[in-house]
N, C-alpha and C positions, 0 to 999 in steps of 0.2 A: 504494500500500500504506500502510494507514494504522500509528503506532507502535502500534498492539497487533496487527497482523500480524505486525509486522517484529520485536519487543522483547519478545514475550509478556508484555505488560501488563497488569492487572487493567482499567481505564480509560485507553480511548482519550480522551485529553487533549486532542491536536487535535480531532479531534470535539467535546468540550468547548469548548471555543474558538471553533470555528464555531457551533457552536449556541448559546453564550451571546450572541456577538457580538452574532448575529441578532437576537435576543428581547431584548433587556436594552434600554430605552428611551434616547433619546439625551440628554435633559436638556435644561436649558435653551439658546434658541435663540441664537447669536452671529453677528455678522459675519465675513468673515476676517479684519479689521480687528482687533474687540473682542475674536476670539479670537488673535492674535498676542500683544494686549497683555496677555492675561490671564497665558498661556505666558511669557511673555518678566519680568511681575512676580512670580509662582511662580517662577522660576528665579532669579531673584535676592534673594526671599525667603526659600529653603534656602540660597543663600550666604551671605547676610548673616544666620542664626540661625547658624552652623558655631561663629562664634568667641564667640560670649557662650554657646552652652551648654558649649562644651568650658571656658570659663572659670569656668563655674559646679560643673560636675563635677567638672574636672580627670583628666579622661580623653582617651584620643585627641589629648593636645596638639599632637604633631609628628607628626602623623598626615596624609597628602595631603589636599582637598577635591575631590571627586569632584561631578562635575557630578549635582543631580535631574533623574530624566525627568518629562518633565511630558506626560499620558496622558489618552485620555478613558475611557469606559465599557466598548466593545470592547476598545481597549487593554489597559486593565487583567485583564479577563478572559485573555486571551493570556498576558499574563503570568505572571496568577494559576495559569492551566493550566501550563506552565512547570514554573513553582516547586513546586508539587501533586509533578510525573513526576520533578526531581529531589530530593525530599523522601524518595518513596513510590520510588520506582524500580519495577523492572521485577519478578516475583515470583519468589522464589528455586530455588521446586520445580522440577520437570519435570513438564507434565500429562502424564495417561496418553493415549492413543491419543482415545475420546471428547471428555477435556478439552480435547486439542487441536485438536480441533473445533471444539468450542463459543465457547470462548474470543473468538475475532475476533467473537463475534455478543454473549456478556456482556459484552466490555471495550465496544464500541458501545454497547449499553444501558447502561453504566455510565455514559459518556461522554455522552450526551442528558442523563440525570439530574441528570449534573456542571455542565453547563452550564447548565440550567436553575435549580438554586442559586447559580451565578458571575452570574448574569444578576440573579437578585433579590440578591443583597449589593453588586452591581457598583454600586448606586444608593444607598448607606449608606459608602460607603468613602471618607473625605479622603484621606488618604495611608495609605502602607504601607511597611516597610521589608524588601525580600528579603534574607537571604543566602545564597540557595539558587541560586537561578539559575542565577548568575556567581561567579569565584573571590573576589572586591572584591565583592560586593551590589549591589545598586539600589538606590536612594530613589524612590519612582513618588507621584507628586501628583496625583488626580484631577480634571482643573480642571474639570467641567461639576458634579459633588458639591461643590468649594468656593463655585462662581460660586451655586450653586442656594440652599446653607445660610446665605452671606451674606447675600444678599437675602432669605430667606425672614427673618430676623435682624433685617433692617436697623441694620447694623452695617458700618463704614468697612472697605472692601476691601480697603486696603492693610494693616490693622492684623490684621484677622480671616486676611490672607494670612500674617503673620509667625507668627501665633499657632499659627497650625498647624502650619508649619513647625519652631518651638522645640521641638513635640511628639516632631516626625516624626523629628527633625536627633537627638536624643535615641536614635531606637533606633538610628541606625546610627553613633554613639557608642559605644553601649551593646556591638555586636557587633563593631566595630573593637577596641577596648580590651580585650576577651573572645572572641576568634575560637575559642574551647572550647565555647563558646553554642549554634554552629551543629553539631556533632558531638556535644554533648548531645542537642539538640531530635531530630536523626535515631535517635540509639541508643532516646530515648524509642519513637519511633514505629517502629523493630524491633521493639520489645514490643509491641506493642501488635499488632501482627499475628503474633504467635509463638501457637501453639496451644495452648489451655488445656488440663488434664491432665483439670478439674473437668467432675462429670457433669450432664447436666438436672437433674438433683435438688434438685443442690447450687447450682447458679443460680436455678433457680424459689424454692428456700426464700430464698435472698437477695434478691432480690424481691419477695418477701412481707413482708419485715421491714420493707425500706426503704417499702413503701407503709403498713404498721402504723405506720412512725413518722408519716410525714405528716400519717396519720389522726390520733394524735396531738397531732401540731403540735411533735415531738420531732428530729425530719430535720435534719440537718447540712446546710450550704451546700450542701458539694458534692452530698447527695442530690436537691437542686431539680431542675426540669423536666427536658424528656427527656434532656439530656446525665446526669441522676443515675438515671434508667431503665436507660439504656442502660451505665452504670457500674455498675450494680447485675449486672449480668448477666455481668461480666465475670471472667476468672479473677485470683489473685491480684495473678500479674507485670503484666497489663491493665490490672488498676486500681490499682497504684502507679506506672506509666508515666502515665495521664490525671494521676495525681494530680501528678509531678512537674512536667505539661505546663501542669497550672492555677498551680498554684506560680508557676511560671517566668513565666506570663504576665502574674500577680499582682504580681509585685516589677516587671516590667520597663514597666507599663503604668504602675505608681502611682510608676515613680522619673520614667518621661515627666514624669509630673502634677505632680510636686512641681518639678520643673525650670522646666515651662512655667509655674506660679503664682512661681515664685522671678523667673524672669529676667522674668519680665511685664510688669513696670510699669517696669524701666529701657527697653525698646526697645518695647513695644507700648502709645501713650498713650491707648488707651480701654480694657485690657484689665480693668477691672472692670466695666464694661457688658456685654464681649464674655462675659466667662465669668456675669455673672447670666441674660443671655440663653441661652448656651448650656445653663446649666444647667437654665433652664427647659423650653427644648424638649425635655430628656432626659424628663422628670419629666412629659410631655403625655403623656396616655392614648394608648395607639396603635391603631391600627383593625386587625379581627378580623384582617387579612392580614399586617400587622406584626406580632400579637402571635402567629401561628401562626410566621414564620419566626424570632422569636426565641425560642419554645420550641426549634424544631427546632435552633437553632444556641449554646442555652443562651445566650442575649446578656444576659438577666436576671442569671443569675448570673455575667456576667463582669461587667457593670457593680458589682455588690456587691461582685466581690471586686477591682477597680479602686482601689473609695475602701478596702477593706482594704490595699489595697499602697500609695497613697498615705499612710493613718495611719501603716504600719510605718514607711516611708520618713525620714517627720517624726520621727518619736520617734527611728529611730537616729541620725540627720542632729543634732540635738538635746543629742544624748545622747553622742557621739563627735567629728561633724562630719561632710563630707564625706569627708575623706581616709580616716577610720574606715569609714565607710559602703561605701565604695568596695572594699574586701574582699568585699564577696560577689561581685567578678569575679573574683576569684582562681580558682578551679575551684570543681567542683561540691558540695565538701565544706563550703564556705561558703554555698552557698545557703541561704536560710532557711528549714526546716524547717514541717509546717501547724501544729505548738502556737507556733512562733515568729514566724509570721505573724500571729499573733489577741494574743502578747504580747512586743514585738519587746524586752522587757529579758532573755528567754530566749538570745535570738539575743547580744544587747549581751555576758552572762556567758561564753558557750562561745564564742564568734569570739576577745574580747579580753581574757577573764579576768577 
């Protein structure tokens, strides 16, 4: 019995799991050898990032160090399904007699769909930070993605190993010191599957607008590619849930980035080769199949609103210091607001007066 028999699920996730497994390509080729040693320097380059970004933060000081998993392609995917089912959980209603029929045969088709995207991100993914999974999170490092972008790079392994890690070592920082984070992101995505009151009407004409603006060339960030489609379409509480969801992912990607460029150059010694090359490969034209799934996955405008959260970060960091900065772990009343993301002296006035 698969979990949307058994849990009445929207997306059978296991399903997901095996299917992404399947499909999702394996990466580059290692020995057991090469791959021991890859595992074995990933695992001790999350150890050794723990204590220079907690030092650079000042969070999470006396907080335990938890072992990374260090995962391949399928791996990840499993996980990723996981995390998906207790994110999303199971669906609150009762279906009617029909529904409950159907249901085990949509959550399956969900479930192929799912994995078939877990499958194409599976291959873009260095690390990731859960805290959904488990009650303490994961840290999951994808070593066949790091082994692949280094050498595609040609950039020192050990260094472009660490580097990643001060990123990664960063969010689960970030959700140790603010364990409110994780019961945010969930209540977010309550909303977002709560039922709009608003009629066709009143979506199709919001719709319309936002592609007038385009036309334009007047469209707000978040109206960009399909995730601003698919925003547009949404009821009110929908689209101030995505909007807190971008927000949040905004500040906590671009504090990663100002971390990983701060602590950079004491422990990683080629780290301005590693980040002009990295930055280059962002910035290469992507082929029609990369640029279809970052439409689908709005990756465009998360990369923009990255270096957005990166600037705020610098200016309050700047402007207060870290310890100042560090207030928007407080609760969710301190998070930074969207006019104070775009002018982070809004946020500096109302946080500390």
């Amino acid at each position: 019995m698969t979990g949307a028999d058994a849990g009445g699920e929207p997306v059978d996730w296991a399903l997901a799991g095996r299917v992404g497994g399947r499909i999702a390509p394996p990466g580059p080729r290692l020995t057991a050898g090469e791959r021991g040693a890859v595992i074995a320097s990933l695992t001790a380059a999350a150890r050794g990032a723990e204590a220079p970004v907690r030092a650079q933060t000042g969070l999470a000081e006396d907080l335990p160090i938890p072992e990374a998993e260090i995962v391949d392609r399928a791996q990840w995917i499993t996980a990723a399904g996981q995390s998906m089912r207790a994110l999303v959980g199971a669906a609150d209603e009762e279906p009617g007699r029909v529904g409950a029929l159907l249901r085990p045969i949509t959550a399956r088709a969900a479930g192929v769909q799912a994995g078939g995207v877990l499958a194409a991100v599976s291959t873009a993914i260095l690390g990731q930070y859960d805290p959904f999974a488990r009650p303490d999170g994961r840290l999951l490092l994808v070593w066949p993605n790091i082994v692949g972008v280094e050498r595609g790079l040609g950039v020192r392994p050990a260094d472009f190993r660490m580097w990643v890690c001060l990123h990664e070592v960063t969010h689960r920082v970030q959700f140790a010191a603010a364990p409110w984070l994780g019961g945010y992101m969930r209540d977010s995505v309550a909303d977002l599957g709560a039922e709009s009151p608003e009629s066709l009407e009143q979506m199709l004409g919001r719709l319309v607008g936002v592609l007038r603006r385009r036309r334009d060339g007047t469209a707000a960030l978040s109206e960009e590619g399909l995730v601003g489609l698919l925003t547009a379409v949404q009821g009110p509480a929908q689209r101030a849930a995505i909007e807190r969801m971008l927000l949040l992912g905004t500040l906590l990607e671009g504090h990663a980035d100002q971390v990983m460029d701060a602590v950079g150059p004491e422990v990683v010694p080629t780290v301005g080769r590693i980040r002009r090359a990295f930055d280059a490969r962002r910035e290469q034209a992507p082929s029609l199949p990369q640029r279809l799934l970052r439409a689908v996955l709005g990756m465009d405008v998360k990369m923009a609103q990255y270096l957005r959260g990166k600037a705020f970060v610098d200016e309050v960091v700047a402007t207060v210091g870290t310890a100042g900065f560090n207030a928007v772990f407080t609760g969710p009343e301190t998070l930074p607001r969207a006019e104070e993301i775009v002018d982070p002296q809004l946020w500096v006035r109302r946080v500390h007066g």
